[in-house]
N, C-alpha and C positions, 0 to 999 in steps of 0.2 A: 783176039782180045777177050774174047769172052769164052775161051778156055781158061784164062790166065786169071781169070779175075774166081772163073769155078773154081782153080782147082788151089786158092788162097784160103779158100772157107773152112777146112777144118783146123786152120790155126788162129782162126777170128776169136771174137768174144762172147759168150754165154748168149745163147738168147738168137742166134742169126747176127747182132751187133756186134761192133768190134770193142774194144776194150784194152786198156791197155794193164798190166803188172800192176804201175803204180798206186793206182785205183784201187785196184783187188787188195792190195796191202794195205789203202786209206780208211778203206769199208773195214777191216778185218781189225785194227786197231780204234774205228772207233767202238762197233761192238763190245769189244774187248771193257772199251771205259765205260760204256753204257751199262754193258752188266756190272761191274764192279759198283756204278753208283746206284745200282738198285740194291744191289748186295746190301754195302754201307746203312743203304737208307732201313732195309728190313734189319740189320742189327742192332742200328741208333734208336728207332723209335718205340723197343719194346723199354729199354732201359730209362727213356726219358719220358715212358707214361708211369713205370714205377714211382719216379721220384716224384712226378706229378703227384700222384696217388699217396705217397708219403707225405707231402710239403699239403695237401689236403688233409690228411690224419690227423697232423701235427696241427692245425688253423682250427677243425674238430673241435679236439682235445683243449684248445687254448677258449675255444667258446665255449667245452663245458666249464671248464673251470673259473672263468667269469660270469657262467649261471648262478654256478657253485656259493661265489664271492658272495652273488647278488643276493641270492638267496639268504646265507649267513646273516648278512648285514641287514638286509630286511627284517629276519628271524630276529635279530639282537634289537634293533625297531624297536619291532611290535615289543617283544618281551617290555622293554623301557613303558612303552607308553600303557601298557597293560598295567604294570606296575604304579604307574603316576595315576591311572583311572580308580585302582583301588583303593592307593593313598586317597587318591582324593574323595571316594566313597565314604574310605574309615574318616573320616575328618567331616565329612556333612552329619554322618550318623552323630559323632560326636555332640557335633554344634544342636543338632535336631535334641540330643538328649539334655546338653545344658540346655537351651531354649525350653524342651517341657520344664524342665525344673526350674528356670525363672519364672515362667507363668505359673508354676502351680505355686511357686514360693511369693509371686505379686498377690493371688488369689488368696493366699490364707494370710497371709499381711493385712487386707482389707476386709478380710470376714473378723480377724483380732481384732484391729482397730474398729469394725463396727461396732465388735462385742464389748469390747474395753467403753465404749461411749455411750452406750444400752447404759451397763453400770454406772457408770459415772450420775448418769441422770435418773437414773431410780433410785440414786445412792447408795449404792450397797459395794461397794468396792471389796474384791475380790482377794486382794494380795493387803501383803502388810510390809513396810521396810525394814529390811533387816538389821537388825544393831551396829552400829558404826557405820554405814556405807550412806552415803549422798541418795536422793530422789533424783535421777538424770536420765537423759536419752539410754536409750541398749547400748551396747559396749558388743564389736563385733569380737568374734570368736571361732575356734575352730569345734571345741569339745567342752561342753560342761559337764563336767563330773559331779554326782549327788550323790556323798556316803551317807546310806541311813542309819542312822544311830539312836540312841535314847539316853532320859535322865538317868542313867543306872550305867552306862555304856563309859563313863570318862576316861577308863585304863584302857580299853579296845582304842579308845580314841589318842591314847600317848601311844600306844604301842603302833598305831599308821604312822601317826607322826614321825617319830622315831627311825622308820624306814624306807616306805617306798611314797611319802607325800613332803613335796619340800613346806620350807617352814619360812616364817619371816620374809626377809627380804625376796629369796627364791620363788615364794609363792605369789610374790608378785612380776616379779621376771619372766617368770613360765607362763602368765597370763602374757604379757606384754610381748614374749618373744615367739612363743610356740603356741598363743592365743588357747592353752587349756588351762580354762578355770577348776579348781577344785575346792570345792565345801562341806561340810559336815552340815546335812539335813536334819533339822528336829521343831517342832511347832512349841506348843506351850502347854503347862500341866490345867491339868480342873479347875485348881484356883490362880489365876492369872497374875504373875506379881509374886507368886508363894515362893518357899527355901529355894525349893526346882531350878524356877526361874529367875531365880537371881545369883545360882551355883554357873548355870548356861552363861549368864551375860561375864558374869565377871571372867567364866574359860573367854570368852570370844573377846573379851578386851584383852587378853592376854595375847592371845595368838590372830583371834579377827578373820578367820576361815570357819564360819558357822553362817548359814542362811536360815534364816528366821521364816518360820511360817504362817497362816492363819490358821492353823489347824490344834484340834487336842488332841496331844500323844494317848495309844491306845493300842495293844497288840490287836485288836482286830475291828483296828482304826487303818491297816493300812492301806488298804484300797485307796480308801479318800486321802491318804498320805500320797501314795503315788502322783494321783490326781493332780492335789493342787500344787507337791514340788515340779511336775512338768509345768503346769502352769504358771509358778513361781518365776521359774527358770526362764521361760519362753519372756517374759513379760520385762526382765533384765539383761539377757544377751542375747543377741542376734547371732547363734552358733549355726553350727551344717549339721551336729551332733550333740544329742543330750543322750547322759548315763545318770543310770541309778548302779548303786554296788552296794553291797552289805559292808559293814565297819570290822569284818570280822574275814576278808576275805584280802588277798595278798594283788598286787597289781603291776603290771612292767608298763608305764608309760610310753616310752619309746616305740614300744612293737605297739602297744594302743593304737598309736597315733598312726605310725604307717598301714597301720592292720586298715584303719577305718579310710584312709586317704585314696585307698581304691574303688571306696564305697561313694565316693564325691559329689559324682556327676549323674547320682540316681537319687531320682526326686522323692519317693516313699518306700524306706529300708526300716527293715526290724532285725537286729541284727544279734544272737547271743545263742546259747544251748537247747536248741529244741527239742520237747518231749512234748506227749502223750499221755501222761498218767491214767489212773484209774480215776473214777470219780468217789470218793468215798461217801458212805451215807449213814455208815454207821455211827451212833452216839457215841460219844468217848475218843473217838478216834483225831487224832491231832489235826489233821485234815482236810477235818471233817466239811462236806458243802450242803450246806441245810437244803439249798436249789440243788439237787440232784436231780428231783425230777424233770428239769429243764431239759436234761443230756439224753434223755431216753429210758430205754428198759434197764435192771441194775445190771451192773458190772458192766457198762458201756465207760468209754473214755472220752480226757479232754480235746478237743479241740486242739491242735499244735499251738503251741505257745514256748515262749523263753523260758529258761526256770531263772527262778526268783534272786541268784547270787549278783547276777550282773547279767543288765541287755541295754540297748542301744538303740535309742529311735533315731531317725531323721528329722530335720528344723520341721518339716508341714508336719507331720505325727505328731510331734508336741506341740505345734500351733492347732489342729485339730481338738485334741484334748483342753486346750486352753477354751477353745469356742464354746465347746460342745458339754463342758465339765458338769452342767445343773443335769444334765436327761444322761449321761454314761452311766449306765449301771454295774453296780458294786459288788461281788462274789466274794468268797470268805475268805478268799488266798487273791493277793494283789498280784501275782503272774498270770493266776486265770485271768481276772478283770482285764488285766492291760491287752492279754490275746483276744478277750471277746470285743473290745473296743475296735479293734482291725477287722473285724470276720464283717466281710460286704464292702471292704475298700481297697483299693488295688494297691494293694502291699507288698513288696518282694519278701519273704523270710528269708532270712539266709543264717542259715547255722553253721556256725562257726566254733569248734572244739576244744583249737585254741582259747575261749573263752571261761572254761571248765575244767584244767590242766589237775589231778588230784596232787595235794603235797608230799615232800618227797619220799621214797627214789622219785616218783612217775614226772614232776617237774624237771627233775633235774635230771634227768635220763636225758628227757627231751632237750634241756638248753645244751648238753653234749652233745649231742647228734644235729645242734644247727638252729634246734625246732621251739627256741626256746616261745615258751606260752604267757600269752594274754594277762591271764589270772590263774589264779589257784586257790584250792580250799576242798576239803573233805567231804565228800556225799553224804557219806554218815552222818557227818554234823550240820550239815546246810551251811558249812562255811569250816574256817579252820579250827579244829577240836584244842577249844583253850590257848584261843589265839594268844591271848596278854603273854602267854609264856614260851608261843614259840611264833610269832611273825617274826621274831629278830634272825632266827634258825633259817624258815622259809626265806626271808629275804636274802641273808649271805649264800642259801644252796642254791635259789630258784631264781634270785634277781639279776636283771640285763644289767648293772651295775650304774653307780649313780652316776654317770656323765652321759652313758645313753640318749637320752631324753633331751641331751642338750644340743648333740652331737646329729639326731635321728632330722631327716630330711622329707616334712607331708605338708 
């Protein structure tokens, strides 16, 4: 038995154990699928961390581009509200600057009417009524215009007329629609009553565009002319702008008016051709400033000031001068006087070139190119050389044309 059973064992199973085939073929096919699903699994899971890593790229990318967004739209934000903060900076500045200019226009209201009531009770009244017009409240207004003229001056004064000043009914239309006044300035001769002034009344009953002054005409009266037609003025309309202009110098209303409507909402403006000049001292000389030594060593210059064709105060400037008219002091050319009156008061000058345009070509060059001008009138002449014969000429080359003025929007 125990031969039999020895001599079985080298066809037994691995190991000293027996075993049978079937087994050995079960083991050998499972390996078989064991490897294979390791295989599978090392080939699947390189390809399915790719996509991983891609389907993360792509989630990436989709959150920059909603930074992107976010950003944009914030960007676009801020821009909006930056822009509302500035509007609404320019619009306080605004209101801050109308605001100075009510208080300072309340302030010289009440230093006028104190001064108007000083006079009153000292009796000495200041102003005089001008021929045909009612004693009434101010009359509000945008611009009053003052052409200076004289008893000798009546054909200068058809010859405005005639062009660039409406007449009759107009001249009251343009007050009432476009609130600019305009008159012919002149006071009364030496003898009160004489041929003079009763050649004056009987023109202004005629046409009725004349302001009557308390003053006696004088060429080198006009300082105190100035004087008292702002004063005049002030005392009758409640304007934003008062003008003086020579009766000998050409004028486009229209561009006036817009030119000044920018100047509005600034409370103390002088507005017209600034210069410099020499001071003269020499006798003889047309010029001439007896106060010369007031300016310094000789050949020193004026003071900047407007020249004398045409300039432009602001409402408290002529309420100033209305106040202040007894102690302003008087120089021998009313352009000087009017700039020394401002020198130590917060005045803006602004010069303005358009207000000094020469006649033509140089006017009308400029109304071609766009730029058409203010006023006009010749250096040479201190106004237009023998106007009575050619303001009709200046107006048809150099005028903004007569519906301008009706049509202009200040």
């Amino acid at each position: 038995m125990g031969m039999m059973w020895g001599g079985r064992h080298p066809k037994g199973g691995i190991g000293g154990g027996g075993a049978s085939p079937k087994w050995l073929v079960l083991l050998c096919i499972g390996s078989f699928c064991f490897g294979m699903f390791i295989t599978n699994r090392m080939w699947i899971f390189p390809d399915s961390r790719k996509e991983t890593e891609a389907y993360a790229g792509k989630e990436h990318q989709l959150q920059h581009l909603e930074l992107l967004n976010d950003c944009e739209q914030k960007s676009k934000e801020t821009n909006v509200r930056a822009k509302d903060i500035l509007s609404q900076v320019s619009k306080t500045h605004d209101a801050i600057k109308t605001l100075d200019k009510t208080i300072s226009t309340l302030e010289m209201e009440l230093a006028a009417a104190r001064a108007a009531q000083a006079n009153s009770l000292n009796g000495s009244p200041v102003f005089i009524k001008p021929v045909g017009e009612k004693s009434e409240e101010r009359q509000k207004a945008f611009i009053v215009i003052g052409i200076n003229t004289a008893f000798s001056s009546r054909k200068r004064r058809d010859s405005v007329r005639e062009t660039w000043m409406p007449q009759g009914e107009k001249l009251r239309q343009i007050e009432q629609e476009k609130g600019i006044v305009i008159r012919f300035v002149i006071g009364h001769s030496a003898t009160p009553g004489g041929i003079l002034d009763r050649a004056i009344d009987a023109e202004d009953a005629q046409h009725r565009d004349f302001m009557r002054l308390n003053h006696v005409e004088g060429y080198h009266e006009l300082s105190a002319k100035t004087q008292i037609y702002f004063a005049t003025a002030v005392s009758k309309w409640d304007a934003d702008f008062y003008i003086k202009v020579d009766d000998d110098v050409h004028v486009n209303l229209g561009i006036l008016g817009t030119t000044l409507a920018r100047h509005r909402s600034k409370p103390r403006v002088y507005i017209g051709c600034m210069k410099s000049g020499p001071v003269l001292a020499q006798k003889g000389a047309k010029y001439r400033e007896p106060e010369y030594w007031k300016f310094g060593e000789e050949g020193n210059k004026y003071f900047r000031h407007a020249t004398g064709q045409l300039y432009v105060i602001s409402k408290d400037l002529a309420t100033y001068i209305s106040i202040n008219l007894p102690i302003l002091h008087k120089y021998a050319n009313e352009d000087v006087s009017l700039g020394s009156w401002f020198i130590g008061l917060d005045v803006e000058h602004i010069d303005d070139r358009s207000l000094c345009c020469g006649t033509p070509p140089d006017c009308e060059w400029k109304a071609q190119a766009g730029n058409a001008c203010v006023a006009s009138f010749d250096w040479s002449c201190s106004g237009i050389c023998k106007s009575v014969e050619r303001m009709k000429d200046v107006h048809q080359r150099c005028g903004e044309g007569d519906g301008a003025v009706w049509s202009a929007v200040f």
